[in-house]
PDB file with one MODEL, atoms N, CA, C and O in Angstrom:
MODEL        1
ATOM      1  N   UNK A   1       6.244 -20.944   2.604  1.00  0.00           N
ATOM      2  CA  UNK A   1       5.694 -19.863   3.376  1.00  0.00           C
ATOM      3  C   UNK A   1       5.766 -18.581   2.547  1.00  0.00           C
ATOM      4  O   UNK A   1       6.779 -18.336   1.892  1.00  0.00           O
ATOM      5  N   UNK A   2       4.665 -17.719   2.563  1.00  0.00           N
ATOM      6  CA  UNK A   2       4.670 -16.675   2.104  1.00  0.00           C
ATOM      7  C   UNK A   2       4.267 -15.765   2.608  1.00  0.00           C
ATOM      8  O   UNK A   2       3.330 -15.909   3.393  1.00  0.00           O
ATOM      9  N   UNK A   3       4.851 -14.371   2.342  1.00  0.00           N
ATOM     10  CA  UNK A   3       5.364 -13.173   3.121  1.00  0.00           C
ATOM     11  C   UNK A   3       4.514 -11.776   2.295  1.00  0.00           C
ATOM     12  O   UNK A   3       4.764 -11.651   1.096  1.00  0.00           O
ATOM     13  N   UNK A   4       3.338 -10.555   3.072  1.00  0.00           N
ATOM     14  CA  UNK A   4       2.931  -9.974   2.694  1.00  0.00           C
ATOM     15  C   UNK A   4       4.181  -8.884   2.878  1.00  0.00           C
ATOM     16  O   UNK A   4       4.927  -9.170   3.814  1.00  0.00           O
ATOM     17  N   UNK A   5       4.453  -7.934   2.290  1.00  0.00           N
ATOM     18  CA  UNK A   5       5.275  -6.703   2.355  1.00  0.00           C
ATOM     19  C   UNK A   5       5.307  -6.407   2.434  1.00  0.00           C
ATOM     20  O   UNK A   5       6.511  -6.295   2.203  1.00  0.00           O
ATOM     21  N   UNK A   6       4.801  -4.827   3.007  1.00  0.00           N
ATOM     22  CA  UNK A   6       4.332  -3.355   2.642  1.00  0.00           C
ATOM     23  C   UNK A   6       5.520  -2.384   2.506  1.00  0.00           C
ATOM     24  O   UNK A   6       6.142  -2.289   3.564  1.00  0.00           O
ATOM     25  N   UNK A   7       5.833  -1.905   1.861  1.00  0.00           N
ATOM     26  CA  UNK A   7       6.948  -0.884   1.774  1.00  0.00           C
ATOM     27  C   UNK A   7       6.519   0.364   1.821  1.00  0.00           C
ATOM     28  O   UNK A   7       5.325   0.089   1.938  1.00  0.00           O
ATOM     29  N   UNK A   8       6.554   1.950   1.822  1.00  0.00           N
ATOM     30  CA  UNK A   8       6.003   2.961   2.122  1.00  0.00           C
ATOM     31  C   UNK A   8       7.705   3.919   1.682  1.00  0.00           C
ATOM     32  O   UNK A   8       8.834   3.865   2.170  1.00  0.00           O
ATOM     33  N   UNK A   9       7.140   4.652   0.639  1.00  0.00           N
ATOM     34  CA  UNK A   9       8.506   5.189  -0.205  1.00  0.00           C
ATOM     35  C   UNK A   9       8.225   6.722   0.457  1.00  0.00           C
ATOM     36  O   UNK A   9       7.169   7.194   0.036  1.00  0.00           O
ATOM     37  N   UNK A  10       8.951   7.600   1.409  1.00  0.00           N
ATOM     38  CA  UNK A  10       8.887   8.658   1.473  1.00  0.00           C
ATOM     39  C   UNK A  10       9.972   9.896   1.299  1.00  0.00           C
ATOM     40  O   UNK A  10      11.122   9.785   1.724  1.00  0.00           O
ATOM     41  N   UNK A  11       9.566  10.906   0.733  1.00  0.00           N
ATOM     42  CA  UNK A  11      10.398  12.276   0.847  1.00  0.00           C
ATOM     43  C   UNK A  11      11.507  11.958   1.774  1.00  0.00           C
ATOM     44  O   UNK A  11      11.108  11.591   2.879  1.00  0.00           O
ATOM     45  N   UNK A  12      12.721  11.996   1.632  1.00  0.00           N
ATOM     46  CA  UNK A  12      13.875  12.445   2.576  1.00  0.00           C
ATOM     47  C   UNK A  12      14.236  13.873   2.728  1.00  0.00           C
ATOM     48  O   UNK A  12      14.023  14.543   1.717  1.00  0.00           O
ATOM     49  N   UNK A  13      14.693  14.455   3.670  1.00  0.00           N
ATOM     50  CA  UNK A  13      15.235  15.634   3.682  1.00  0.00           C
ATOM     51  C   UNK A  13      16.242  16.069   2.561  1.00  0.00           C
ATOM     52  O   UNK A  13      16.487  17.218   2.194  1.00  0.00           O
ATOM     53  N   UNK A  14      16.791  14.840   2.079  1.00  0.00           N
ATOM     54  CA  UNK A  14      17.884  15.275   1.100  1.00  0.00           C
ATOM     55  C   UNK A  14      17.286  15.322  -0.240  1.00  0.00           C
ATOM     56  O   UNK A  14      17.891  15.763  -1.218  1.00  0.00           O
ATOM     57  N   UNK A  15      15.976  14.816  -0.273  1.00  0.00           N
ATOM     58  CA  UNK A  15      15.149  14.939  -1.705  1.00  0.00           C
ATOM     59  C   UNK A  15      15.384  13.563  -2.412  1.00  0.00           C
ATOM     60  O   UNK A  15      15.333  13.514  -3.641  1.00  0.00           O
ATOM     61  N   UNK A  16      15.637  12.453  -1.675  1.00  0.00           N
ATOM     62  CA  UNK A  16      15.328  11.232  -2.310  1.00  0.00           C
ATOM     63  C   UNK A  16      14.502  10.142  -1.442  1.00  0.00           C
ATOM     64  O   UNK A  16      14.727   9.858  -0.265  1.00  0.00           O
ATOM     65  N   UNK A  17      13.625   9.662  -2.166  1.00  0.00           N
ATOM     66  CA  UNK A  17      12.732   8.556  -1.291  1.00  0.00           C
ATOM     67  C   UNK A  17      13.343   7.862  -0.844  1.00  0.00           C
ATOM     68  O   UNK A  17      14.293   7.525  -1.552  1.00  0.00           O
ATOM     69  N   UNK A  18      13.255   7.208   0.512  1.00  0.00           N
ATOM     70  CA  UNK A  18      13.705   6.055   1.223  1.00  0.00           C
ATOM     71  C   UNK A  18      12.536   5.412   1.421  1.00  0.00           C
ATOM     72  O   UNK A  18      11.497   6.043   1.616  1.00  0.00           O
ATOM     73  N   UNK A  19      12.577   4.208   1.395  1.00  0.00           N
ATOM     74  CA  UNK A  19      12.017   2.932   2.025  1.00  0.00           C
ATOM     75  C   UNK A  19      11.226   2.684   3.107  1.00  0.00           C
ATOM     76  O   UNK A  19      12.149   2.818   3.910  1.00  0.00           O
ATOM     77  N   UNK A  20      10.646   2.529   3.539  1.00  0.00           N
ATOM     78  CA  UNK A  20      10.241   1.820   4.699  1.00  0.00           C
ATOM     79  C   UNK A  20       9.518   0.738   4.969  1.00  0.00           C
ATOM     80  O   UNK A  20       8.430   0.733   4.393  1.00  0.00           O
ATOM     81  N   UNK A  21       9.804  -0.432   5.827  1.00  0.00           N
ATOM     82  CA  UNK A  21       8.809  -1.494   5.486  1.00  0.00           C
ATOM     83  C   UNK A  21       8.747  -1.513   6.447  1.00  0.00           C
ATOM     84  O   UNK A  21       9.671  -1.566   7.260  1.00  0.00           O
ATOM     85  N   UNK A  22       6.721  -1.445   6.777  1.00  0.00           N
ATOM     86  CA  UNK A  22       5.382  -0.693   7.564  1.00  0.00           C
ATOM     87  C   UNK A  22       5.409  -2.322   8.485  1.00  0.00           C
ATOM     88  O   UNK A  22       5.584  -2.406   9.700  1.00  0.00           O
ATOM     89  N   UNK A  23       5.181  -3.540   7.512  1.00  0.00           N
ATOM     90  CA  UNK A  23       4.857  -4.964   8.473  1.00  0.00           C
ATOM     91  C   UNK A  23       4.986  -5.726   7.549  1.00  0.00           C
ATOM     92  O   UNK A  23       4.942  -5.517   6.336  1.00  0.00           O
ATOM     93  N   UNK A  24       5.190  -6.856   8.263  1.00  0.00           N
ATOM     94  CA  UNK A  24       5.227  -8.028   7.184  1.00  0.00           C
ATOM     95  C   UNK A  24       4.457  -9.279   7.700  1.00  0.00           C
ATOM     96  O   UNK A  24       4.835  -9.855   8.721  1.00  0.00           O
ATOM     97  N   UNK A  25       3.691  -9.574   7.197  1.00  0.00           N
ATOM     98  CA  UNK A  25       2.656 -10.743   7.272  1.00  0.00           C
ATOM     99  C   UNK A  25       3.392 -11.820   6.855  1.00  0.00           C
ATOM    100  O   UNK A  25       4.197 -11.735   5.928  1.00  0.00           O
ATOM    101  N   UNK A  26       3.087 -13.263   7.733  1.00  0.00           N
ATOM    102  CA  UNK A  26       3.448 -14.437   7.216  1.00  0.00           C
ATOM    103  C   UNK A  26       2.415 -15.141   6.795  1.00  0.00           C
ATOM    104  O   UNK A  26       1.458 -15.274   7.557  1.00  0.00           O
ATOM    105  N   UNK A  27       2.395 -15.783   5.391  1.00  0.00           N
ATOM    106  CA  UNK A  27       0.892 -17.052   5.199  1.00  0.00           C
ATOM    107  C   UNK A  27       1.743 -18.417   4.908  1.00  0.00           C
ATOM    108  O   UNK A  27       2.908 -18.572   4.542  1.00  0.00           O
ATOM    109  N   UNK A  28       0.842 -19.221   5.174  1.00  0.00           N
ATOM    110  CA  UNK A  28       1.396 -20.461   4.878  1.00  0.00           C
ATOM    111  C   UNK A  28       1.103 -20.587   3.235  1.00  0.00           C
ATOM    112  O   UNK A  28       1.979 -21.113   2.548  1.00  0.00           O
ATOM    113  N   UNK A  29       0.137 -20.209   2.738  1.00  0.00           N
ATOM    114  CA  UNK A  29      -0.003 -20.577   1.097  1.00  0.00           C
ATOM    115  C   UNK A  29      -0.147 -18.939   0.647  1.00  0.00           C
ATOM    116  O   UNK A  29      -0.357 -17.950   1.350  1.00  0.00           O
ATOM    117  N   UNK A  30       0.113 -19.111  -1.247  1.00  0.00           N
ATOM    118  CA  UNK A  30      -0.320 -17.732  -1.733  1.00  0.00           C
ATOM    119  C   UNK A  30      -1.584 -17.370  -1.784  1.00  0.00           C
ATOM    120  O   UNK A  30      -1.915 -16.187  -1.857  1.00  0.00           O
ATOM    121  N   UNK A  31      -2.511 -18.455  -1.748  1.00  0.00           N
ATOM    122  CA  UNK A  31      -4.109 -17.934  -1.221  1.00  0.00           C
ATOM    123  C   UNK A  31      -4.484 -16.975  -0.354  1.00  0.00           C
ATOM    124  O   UNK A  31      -4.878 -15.851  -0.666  1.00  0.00           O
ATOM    125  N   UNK A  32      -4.347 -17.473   0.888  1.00  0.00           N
ATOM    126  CA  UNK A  32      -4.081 -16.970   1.821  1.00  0.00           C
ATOM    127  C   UNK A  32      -3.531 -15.309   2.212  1.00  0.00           C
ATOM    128  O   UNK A  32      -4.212 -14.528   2.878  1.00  0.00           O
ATOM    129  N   UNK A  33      -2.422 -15.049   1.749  1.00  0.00           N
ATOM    130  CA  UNK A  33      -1.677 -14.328   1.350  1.00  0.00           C
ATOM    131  C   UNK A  33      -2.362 -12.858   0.338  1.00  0.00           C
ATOM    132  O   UNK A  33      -2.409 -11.630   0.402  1.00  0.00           O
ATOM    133  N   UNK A  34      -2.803 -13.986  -0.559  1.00  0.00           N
ATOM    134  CA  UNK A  34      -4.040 -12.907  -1.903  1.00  0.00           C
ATOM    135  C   UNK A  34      -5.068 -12.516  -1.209  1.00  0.00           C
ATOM    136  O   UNK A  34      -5.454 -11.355  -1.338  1.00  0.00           O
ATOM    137  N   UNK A  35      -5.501 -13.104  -0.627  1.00  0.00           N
ATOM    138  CA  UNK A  35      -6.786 -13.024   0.306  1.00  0.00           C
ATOM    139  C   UNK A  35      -6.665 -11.997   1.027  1.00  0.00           C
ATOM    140  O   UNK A  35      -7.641 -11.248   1.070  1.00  0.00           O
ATOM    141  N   UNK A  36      -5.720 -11.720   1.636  1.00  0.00           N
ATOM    142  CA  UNK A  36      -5.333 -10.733   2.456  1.00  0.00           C
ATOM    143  C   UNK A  36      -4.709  -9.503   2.308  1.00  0.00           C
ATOM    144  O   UNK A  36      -4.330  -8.688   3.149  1.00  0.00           O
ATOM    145  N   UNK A  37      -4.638  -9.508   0.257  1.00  0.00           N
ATOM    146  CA  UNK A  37      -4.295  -8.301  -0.035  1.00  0.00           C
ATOM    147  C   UNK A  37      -5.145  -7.670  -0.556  1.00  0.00           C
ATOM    148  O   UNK A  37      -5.125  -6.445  -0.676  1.00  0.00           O
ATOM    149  N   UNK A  38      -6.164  -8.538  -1.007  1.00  0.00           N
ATOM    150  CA  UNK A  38      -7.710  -8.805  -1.706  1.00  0.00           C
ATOM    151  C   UNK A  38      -8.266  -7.317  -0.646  1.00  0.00           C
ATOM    152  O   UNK A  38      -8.489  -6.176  -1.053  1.00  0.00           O
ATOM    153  N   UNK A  39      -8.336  -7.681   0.335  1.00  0.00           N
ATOM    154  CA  UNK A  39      -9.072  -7.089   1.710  1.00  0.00           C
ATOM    155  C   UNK A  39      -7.637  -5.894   1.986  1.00  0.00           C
ATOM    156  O   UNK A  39      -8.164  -4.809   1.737  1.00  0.00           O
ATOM    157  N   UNK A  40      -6.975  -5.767   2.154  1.00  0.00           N
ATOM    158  CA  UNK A  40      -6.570  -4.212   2.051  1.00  0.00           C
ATOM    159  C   UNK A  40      -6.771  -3.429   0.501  1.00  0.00           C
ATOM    160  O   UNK A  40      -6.592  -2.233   0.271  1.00  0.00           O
ATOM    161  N   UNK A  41      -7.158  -4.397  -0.374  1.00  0.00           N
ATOM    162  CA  UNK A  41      -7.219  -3.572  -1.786  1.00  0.00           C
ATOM    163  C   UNK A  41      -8.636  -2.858  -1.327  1.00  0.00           C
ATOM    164  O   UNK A  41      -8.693  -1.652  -1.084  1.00  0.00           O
ATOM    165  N   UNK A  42      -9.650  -3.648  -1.246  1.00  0.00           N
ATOM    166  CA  UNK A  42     -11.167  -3.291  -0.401  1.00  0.00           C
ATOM    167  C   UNK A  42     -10.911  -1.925   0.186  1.00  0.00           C
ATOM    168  O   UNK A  42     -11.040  -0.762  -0.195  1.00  0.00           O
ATOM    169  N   UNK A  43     -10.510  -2.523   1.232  1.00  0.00           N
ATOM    170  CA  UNK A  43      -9.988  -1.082   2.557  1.00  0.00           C
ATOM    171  C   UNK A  43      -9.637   0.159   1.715  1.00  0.00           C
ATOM    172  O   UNK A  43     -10.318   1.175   1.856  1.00  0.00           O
ATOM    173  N   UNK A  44      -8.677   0.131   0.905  1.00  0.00           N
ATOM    174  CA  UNK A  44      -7.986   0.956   0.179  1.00  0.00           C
ATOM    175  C   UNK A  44      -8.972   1.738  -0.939  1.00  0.00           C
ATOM    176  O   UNK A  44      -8.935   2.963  -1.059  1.00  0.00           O
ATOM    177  N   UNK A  45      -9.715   1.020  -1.612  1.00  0.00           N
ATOM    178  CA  UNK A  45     -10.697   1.616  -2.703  1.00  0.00           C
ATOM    179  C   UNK A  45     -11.964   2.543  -1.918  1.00  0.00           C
ATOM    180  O   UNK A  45     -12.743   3.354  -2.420  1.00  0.00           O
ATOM    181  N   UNK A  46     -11.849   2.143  -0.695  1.00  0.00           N
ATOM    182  CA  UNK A  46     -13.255   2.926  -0.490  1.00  0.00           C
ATOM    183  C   UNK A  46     -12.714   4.231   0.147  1.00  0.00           C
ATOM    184  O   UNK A  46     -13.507   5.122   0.449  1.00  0.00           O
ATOM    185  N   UNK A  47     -10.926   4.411   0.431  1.00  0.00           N
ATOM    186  CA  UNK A  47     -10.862   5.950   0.709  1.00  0.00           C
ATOM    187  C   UNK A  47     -11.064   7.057  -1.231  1.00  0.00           C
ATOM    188  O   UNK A  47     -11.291   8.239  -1.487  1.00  0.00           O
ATOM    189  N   UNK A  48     -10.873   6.083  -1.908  1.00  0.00           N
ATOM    190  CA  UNK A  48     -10.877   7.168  -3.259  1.00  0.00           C
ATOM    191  C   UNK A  48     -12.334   7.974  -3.108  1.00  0.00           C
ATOM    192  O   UNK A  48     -12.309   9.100  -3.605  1.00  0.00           O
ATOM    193  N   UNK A  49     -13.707   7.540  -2.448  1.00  0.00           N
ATOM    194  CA  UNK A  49     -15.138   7.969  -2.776  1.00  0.00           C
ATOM    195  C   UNK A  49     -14.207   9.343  -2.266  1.00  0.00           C
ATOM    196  O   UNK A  49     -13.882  10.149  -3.137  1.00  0.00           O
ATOM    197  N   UNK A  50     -13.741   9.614  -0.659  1.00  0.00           N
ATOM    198  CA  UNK A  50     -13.364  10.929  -0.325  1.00  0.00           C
ATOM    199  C   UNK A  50     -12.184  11.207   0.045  1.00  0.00           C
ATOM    200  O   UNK A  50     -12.020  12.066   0.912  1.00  0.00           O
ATOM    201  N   UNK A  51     -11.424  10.741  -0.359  1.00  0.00           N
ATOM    202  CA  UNK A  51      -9.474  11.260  -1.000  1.00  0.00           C
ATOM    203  C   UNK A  51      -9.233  11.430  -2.490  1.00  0.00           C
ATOM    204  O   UNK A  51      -9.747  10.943  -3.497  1.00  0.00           O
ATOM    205  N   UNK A  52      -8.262  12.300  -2.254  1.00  0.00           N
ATOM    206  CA  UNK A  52      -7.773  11.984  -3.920  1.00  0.00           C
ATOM    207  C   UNK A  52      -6.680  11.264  -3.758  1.00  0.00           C
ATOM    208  O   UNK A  52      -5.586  11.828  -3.770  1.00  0.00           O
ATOM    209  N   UNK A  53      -6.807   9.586  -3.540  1.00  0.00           N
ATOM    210  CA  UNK A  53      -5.338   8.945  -3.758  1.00  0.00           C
ATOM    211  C   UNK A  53      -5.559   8.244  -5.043  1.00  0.00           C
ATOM    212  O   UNK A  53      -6.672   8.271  -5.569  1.00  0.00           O
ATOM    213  N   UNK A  54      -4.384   7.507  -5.675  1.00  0.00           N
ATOM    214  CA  UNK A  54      -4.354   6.963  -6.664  1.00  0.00           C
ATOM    215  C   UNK A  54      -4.166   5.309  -6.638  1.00  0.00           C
ATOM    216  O   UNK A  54      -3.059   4.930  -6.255  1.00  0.00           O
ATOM    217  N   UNK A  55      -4.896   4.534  -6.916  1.00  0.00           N
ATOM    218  CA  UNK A  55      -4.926   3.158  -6.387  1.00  0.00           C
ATOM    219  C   UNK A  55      -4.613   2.206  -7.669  1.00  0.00           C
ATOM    220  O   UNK A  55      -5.456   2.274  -8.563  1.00  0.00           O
ATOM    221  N   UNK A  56      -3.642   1.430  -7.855  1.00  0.00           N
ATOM    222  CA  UNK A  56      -3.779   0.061  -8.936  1.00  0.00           C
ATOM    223  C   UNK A  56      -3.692  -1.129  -8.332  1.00  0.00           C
ATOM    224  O   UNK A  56      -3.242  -1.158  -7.187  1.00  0.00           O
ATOM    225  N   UNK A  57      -4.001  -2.044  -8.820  1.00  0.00           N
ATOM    226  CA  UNK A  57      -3.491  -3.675  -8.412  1.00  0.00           C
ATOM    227  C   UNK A  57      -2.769  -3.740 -10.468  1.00  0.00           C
ATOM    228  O   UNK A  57      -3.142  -3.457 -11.606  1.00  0.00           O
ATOM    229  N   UNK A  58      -1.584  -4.311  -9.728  1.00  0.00           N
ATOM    230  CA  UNK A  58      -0.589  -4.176 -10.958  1.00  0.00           C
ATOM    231  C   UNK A  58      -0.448  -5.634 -10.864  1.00  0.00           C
ATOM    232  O   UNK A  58      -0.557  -6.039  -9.707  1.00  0.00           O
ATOM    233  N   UNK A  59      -0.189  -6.742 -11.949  1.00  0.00           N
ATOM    234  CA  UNK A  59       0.982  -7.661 -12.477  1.00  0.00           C
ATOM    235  C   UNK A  59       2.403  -7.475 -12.044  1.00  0.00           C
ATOM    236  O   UNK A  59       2.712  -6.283 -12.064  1.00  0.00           O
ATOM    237  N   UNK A  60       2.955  -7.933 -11.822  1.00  0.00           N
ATOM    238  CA  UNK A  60       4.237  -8.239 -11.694  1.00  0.00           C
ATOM    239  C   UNK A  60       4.990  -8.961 -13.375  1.00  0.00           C
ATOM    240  O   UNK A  60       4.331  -9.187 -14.390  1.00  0.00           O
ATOM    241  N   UNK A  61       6.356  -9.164 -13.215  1.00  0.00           N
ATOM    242  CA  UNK A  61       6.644 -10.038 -14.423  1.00  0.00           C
ATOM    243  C   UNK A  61       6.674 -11.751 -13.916  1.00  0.00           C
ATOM    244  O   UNK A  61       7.102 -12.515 -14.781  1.00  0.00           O
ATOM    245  N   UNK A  62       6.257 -12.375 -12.601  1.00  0.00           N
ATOM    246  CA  UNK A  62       6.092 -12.812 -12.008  1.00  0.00           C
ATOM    247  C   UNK A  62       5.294 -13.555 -12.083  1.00  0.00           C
ATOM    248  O   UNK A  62       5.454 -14.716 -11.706  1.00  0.00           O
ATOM    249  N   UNK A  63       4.092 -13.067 -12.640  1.00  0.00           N
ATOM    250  CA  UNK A  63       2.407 -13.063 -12.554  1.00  0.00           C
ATOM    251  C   UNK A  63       2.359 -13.275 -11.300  1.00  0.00           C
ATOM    252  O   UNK A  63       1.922 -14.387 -11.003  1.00  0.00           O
ATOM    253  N   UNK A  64       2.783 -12.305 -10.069  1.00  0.00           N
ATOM    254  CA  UNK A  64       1.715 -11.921  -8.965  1.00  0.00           C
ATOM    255  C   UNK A  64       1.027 -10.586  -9.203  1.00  0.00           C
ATOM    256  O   UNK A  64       1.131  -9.870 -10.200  1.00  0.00           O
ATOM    257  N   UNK A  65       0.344 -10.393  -8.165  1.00  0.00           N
ATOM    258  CA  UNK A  65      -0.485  -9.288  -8.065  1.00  0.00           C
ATOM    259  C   UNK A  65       0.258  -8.355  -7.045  1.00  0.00           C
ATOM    260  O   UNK A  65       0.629  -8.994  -6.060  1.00  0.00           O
ATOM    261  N   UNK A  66       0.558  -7.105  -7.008  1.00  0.00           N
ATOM    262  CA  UNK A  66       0.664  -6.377  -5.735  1.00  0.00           C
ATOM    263  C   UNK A  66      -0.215  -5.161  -5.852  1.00  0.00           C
ATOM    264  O   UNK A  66      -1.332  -5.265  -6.357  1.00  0.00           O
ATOM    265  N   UNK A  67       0.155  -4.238  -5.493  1.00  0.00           N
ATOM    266  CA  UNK A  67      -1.002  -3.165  -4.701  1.00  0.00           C
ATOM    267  C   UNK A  67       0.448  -1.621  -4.740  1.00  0.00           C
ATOM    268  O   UNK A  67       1.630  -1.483  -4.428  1.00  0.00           O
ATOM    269  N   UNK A  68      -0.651  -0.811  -5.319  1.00  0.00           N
ATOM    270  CA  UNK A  68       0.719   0.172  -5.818  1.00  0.00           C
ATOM    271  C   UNK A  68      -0.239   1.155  -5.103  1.00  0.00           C
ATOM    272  O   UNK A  68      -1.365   1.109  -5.597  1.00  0.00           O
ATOM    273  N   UNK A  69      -0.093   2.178  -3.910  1.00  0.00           N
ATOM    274  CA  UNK A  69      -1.310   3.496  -3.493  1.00  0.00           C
ATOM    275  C   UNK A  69      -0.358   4.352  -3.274  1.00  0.00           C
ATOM    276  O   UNK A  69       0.807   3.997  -3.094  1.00  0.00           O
ATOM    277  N   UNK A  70      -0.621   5.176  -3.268  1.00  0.00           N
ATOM    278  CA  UNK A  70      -0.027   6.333  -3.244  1.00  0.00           C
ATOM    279  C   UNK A  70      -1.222   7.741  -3.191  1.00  0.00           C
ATOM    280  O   UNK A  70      -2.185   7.849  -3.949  1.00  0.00           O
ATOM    281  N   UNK A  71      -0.750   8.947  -1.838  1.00  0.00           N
ATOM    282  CA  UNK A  71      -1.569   9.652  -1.731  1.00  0.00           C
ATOM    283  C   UNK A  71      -0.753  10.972  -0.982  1.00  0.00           C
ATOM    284  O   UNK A  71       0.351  10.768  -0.479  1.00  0.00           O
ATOM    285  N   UNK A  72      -1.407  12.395  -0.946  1.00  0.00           N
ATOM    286  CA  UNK A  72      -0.738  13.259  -0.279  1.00  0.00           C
ATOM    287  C   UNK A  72      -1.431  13.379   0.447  1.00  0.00           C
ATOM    288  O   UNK A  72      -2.646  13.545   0.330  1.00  0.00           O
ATOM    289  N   UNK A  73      -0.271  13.271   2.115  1.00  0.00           N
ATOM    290  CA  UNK A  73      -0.757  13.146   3.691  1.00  0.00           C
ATOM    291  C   UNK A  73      -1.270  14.979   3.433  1.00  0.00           C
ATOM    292  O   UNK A  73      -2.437  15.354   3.548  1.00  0.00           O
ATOM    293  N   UNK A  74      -0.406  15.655   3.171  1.00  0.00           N
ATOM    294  CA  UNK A  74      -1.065  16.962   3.178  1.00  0.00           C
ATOM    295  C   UNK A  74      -0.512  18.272   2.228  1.00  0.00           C
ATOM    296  O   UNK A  74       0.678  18.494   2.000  1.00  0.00           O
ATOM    297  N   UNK A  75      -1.467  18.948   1.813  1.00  0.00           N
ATOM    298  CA  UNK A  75      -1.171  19.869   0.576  1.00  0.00           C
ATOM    299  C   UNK A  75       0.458  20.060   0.323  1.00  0.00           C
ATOM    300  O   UNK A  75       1.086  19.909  -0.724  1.00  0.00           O
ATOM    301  N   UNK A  76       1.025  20.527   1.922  1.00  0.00           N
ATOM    302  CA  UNK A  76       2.626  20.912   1.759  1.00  0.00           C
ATOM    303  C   UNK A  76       3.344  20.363   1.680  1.00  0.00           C
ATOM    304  O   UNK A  76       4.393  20.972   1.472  1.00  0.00           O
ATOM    305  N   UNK A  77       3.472  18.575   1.777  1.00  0.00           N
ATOM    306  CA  UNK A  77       4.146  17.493   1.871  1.00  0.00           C
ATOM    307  C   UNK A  77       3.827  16.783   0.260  1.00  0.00           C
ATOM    308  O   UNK A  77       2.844  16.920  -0.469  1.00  0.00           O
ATOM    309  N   UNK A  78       5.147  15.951   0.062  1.00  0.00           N
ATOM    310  CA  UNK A  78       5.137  15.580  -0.968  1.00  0.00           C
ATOM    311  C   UNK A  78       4.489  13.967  -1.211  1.00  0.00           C
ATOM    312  O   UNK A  78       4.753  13.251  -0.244  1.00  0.00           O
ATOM    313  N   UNK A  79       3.865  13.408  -2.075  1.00  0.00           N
ATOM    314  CA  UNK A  79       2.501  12.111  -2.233  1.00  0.00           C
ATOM    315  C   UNK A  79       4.191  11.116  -1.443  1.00  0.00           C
ATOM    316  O   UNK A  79       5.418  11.210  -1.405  1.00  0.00           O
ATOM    317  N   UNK A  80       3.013  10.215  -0.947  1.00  0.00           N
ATOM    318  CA  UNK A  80       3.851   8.943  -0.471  1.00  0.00           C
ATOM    319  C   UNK A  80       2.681   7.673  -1.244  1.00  0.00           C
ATOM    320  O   UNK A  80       1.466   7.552  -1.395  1.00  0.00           O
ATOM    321  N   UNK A  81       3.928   6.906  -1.573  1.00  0.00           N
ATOM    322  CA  UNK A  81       3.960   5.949  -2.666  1.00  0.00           C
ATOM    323  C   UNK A  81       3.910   4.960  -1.293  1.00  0.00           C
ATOM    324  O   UNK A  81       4.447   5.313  -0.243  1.00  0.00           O
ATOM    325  N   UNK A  82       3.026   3.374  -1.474  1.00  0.00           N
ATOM    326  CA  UNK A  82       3.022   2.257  -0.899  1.00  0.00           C
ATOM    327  C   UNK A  82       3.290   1.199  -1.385  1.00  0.00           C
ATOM    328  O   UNK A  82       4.037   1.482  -0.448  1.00  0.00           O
ATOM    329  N   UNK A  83       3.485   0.257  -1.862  1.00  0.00           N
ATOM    330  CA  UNK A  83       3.628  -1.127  -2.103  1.00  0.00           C
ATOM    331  C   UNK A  83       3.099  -2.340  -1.346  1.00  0.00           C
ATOM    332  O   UNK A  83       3.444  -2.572  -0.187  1.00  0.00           O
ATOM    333  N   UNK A  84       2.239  -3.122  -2.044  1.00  0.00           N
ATOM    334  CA  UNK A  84       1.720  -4.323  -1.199  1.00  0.00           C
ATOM    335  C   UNK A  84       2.253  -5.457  -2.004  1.00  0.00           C
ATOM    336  O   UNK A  84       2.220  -5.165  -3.199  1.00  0.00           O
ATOM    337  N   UNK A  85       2.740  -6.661  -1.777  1.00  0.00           N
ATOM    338  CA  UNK A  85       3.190  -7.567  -2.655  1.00  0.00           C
ATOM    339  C   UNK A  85       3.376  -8.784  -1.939  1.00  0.00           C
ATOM    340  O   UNK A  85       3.979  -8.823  -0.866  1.00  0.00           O
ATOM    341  N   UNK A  86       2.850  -9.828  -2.526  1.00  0.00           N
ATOM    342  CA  UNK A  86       3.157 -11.524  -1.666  1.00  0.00           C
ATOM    343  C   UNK A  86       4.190 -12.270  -2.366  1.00  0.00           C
ATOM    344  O   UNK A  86       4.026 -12.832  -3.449  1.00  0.00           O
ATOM    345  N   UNK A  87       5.118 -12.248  -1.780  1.00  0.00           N
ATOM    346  CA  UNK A  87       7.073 -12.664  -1.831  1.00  0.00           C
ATOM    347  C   UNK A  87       6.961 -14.411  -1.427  1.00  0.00           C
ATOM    348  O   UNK A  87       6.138 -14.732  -0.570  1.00  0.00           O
ATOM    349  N   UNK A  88       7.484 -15.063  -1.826  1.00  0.00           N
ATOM    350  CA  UNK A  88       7.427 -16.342  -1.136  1.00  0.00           C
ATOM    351  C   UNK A  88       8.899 -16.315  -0.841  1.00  0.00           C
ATOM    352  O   UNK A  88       9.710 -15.802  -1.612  1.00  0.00           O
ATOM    353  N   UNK A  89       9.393 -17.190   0.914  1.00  0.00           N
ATOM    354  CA  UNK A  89      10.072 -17.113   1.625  1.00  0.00           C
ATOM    355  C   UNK A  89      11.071 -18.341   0.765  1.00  0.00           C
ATOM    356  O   UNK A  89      10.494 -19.183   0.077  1.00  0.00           O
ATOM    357  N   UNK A  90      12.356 -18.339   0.867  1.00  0.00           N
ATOM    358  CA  UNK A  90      13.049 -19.254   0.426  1.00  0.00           C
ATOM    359  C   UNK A  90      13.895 -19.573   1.825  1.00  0.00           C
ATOM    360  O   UNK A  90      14.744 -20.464   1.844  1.00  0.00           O
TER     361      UNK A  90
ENDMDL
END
């Protein structure tokens, strides 16, 4: 079984990012799984035509794929960093 991730790294009051994990998807295969990061990568590329966020699909040392976005919610707030990545369940 394999597990989509999303993590969401934000500003703390004390000035260090914390964590957050947004949902977690279950697939039965890594197809499945890719497929479904495939389609938030989609989702994700078509805010760059009118945001300025910054989008990769990165390698792992792994050889998976995850999903690195990161964007500022607003001028006075500091960019929040995302993570997408398919984990297989042990």
């Amino acid at each position: 079984m394999w597990v989509l991730i999303t993590i969401i790294l934000k500003l703390s009051s004390a000035g260090h990012y914390t964590p957050y994990y947004d949902e977690l998807m279950t697939h039965e295969t890594l197809t499945s799984c890719s497929d479904n990061m495939n389609n938030i990568y989609t989702d994700l590329m078509k805010l760059k035509a009118n945001y300025p966020v910054n989008l990769d699909l990165k390698t792992d040392q792994d050889n998976t794929k995850y999903i690195k976005f990161s964007y500022k919610p607003d001028y006075t707030k500091p960019i929040e960093y995302s993570y997408y990545h398919c984990k297989k369940l042990k």
